[in-house]
DSSP file (Angstrom, degrees, kcal/mol; ACC not computed):
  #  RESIDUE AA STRUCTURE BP1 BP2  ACC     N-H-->O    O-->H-N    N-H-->O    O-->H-N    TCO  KAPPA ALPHA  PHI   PSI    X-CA   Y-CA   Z-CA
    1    1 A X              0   0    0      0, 0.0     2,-0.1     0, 0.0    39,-0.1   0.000 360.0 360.0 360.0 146.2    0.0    0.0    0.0
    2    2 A X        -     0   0    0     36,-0.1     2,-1.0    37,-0.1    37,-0.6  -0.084 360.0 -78.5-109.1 175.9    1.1    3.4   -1.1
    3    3 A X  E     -A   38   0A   0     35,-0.2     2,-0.4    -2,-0.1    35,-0.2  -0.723  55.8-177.1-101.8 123.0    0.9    6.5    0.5
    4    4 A X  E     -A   37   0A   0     33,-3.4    33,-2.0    -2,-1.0     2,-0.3  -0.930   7.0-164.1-112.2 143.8   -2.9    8.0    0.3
    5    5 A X  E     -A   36   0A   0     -2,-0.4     2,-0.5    31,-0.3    31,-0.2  -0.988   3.0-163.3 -93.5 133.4   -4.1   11.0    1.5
    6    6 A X  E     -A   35   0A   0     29,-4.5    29,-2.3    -2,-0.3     3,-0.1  -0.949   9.2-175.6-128.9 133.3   -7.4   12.1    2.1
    7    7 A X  S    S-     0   0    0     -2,-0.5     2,-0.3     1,-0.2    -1,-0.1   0.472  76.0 -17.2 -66.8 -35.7   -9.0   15.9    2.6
    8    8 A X  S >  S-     0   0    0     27,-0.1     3,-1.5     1,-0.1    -1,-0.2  -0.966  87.4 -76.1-175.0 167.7  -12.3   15.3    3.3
    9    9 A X  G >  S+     0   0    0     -2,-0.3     3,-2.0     1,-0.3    -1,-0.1   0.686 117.6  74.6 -51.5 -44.6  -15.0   12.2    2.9
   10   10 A X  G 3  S+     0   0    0      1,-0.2    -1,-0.3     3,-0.0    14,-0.0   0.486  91.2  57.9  -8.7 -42.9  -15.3   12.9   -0.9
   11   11 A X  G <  S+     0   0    0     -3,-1.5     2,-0.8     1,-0.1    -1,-0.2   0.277  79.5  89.7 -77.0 -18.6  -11.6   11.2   -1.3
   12   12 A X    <   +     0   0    0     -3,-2.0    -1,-0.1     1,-0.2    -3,-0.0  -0.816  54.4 151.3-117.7 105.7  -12.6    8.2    0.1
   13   13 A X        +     0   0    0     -2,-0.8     2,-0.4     1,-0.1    -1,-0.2   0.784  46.2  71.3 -59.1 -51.0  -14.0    6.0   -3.6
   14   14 A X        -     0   0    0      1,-0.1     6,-0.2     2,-0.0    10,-0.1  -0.817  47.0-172.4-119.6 132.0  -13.6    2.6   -3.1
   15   15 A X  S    S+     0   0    0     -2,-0.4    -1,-0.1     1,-0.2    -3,-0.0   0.538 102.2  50.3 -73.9   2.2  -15.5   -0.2   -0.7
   16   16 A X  S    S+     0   0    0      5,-0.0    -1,-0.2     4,-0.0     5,-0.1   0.815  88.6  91.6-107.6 -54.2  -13.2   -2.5   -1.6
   17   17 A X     >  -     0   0    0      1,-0.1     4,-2.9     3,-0.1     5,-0.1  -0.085  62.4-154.4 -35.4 125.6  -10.0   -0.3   -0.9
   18   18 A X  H  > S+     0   0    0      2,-0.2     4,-1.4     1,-0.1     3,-0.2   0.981  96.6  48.9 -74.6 -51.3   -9.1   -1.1    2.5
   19   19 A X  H  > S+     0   0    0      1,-0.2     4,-2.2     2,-0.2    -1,-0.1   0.795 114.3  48.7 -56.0 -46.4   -7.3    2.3    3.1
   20   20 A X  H  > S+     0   0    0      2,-0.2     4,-0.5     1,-0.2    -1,-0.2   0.775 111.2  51.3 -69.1 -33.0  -10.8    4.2    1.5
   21   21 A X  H  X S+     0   0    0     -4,-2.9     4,-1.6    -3,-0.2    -2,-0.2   0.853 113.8  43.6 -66.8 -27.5  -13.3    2.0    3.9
   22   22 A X  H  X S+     0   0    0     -4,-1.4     4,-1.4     2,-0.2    -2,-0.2   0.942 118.8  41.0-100.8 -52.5  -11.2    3.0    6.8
   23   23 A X  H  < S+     0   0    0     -4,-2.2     4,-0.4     2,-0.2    -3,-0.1   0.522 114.7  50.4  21.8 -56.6  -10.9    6.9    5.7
   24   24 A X  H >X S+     0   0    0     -4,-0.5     4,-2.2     2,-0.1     3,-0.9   0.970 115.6  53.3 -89.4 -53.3  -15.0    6.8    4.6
   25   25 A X  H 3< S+     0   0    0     -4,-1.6    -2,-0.2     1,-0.2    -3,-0.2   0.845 109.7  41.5  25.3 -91.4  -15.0    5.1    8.8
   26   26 A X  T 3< S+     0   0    0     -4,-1.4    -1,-0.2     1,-0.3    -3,-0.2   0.435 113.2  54.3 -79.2 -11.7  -13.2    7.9   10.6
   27   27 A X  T X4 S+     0   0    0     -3,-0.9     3,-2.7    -4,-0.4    -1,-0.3   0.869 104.4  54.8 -73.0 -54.8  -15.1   11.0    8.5
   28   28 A X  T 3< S+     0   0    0     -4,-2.2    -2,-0.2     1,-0.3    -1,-0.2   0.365  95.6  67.3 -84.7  25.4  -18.2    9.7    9.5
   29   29 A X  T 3  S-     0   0    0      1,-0.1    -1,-0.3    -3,-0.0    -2,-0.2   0.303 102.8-136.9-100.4  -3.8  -16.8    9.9   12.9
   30   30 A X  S <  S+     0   0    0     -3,-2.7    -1,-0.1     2,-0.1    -2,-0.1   0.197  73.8  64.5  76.2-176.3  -16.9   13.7   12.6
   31   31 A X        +     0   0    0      1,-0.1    16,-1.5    15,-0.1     2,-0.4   0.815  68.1 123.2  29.7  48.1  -14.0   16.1   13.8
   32   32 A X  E     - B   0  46A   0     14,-0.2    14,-0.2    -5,-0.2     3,-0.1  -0.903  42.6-167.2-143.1 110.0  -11.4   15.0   11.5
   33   33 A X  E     -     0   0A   0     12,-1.2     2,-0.2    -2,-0.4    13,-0.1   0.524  69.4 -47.6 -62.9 -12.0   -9.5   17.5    9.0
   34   34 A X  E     - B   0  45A   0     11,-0.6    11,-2.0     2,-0.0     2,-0.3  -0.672  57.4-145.0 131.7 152.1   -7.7   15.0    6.7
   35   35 A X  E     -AB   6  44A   0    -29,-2.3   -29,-4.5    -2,-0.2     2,-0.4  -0.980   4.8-144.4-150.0 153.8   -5.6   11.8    7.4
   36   36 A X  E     -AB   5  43A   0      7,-1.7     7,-2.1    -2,-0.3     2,-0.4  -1.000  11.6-161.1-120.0 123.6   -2.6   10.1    5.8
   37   37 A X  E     +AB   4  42A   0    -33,-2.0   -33,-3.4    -2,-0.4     2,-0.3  -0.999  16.4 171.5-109.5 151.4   -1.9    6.7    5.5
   38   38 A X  E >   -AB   3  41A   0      3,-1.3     3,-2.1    -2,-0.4   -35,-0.2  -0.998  69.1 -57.2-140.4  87.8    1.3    4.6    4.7
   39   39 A X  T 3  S-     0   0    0    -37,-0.6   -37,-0.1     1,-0.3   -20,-0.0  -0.287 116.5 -23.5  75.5-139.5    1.1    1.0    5.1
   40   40 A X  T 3  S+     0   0    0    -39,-0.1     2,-0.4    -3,-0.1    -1,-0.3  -0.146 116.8  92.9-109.1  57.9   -0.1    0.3    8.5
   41   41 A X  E <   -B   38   0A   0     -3,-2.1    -3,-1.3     2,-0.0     2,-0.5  -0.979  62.8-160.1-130.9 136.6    1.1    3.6   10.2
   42   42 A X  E     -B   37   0A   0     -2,-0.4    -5,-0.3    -5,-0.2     2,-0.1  -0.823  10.0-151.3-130.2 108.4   -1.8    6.4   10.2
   43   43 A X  E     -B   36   0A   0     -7,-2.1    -7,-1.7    -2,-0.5     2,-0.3  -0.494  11.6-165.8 -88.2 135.8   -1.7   10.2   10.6
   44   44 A X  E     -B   35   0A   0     -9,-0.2     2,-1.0    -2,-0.1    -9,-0.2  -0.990  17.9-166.9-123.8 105.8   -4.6   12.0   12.1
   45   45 A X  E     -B   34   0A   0    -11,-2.0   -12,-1.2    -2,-0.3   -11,-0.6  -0.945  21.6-161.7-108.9 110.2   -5.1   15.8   11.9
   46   46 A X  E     -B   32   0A   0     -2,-1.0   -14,-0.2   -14,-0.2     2,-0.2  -0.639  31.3-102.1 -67.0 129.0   -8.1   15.9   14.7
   47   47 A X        -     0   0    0    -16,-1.5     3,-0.2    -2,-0.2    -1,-0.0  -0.644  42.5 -78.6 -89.4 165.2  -10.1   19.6   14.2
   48   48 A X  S    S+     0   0    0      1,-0.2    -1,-0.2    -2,-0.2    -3,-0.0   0.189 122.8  17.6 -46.9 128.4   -9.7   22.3   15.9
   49   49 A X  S    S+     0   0    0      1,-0.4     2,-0.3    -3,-0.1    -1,-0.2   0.738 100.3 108.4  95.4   3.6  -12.1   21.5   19.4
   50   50 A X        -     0   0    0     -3,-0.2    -1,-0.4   -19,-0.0     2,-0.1  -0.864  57.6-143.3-128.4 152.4  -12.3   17.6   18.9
   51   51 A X        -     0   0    0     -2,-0.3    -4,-0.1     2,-0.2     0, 0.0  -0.434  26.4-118.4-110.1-162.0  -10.5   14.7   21.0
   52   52 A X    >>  +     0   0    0     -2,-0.1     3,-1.4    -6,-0.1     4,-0.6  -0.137  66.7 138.9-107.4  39.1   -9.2   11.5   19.5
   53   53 A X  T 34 S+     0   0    0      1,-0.3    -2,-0.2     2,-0.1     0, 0.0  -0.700  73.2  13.8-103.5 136.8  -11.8    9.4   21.7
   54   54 A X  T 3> S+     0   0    0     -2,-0.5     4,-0.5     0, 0.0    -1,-0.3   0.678 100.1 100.1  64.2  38.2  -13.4    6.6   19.8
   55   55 A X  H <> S+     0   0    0     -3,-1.4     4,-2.8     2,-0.2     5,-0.1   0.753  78.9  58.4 -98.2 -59.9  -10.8    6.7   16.7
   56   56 A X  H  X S+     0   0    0     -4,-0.6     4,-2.1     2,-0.2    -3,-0.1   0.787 104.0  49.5 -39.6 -47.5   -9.0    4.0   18.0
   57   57 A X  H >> S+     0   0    0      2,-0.2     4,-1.0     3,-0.2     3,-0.9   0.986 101.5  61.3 -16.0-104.2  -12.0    1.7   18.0
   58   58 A X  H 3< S+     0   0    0     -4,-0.5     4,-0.5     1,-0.3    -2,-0.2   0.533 114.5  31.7 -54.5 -38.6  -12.7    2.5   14.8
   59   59 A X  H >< S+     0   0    0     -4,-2.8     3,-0.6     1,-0.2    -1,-0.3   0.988 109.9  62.5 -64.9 -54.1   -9.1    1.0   13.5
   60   60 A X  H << S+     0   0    0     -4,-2.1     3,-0.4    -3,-0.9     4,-0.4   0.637 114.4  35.7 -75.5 -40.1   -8.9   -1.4   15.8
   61   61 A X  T >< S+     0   0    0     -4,-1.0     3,-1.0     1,-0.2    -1,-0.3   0.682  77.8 101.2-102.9  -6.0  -12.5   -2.9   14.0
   62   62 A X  T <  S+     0   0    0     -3,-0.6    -1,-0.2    -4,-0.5    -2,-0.1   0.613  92.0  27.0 -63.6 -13.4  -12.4   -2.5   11.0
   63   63 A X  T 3  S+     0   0    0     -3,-0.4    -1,-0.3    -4,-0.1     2,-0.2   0.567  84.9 130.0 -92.1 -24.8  -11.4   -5.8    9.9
   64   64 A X    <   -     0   0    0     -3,-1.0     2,-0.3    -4,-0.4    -3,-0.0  -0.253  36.9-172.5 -62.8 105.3  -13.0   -7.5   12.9
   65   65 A X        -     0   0    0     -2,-0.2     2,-0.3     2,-0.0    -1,-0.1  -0.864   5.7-179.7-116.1 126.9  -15.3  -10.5   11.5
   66   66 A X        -     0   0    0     -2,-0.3     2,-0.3     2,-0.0    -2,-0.0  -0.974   2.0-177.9-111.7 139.3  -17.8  -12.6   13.9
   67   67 A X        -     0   0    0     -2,-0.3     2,-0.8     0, 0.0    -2,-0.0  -0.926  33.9-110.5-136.1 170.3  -19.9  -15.3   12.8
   68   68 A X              0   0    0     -2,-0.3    -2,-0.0     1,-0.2     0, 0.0  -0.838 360.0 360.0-108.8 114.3  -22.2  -17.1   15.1
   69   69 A X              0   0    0     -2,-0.8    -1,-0.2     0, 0.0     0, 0.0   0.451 360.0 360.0 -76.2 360.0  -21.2  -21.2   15.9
């Protein structure tokens, strides 16, 4: 994976792209100016007036699959 950046919710295209579901994720977690990702390392610009509380979550699941035995 390459280095993506994203501006705004607009940026983020593809459901299949792992990097654009996680992107399309953390915008529609509100307070968030633009984010960079690299691999698995991810940059966060939190706006102005916002904390980082529930972002972490929100990586942390994004893959997370349960099926019921």
């Amino acid at each position: 994976m390459g280095h993506r950046h994203y501006s705004g919710p607009a940026e983020t295209g593809s459901e299949l792209d792992p990097a654009d579901v996680l992107a399309s994720r953390l915008f529609e977690r509100g307070g968030i100016d633009a984010l960079h990702i690299n691999g698995s390392v991810i940059t966060i610009d939190v706006s102005k007036g916002f904390d980082s509380a529930g972002i972490k979550e929100i990586i942390e699941n994004l893959f997370t699959h349960y099926t019921d035995v």
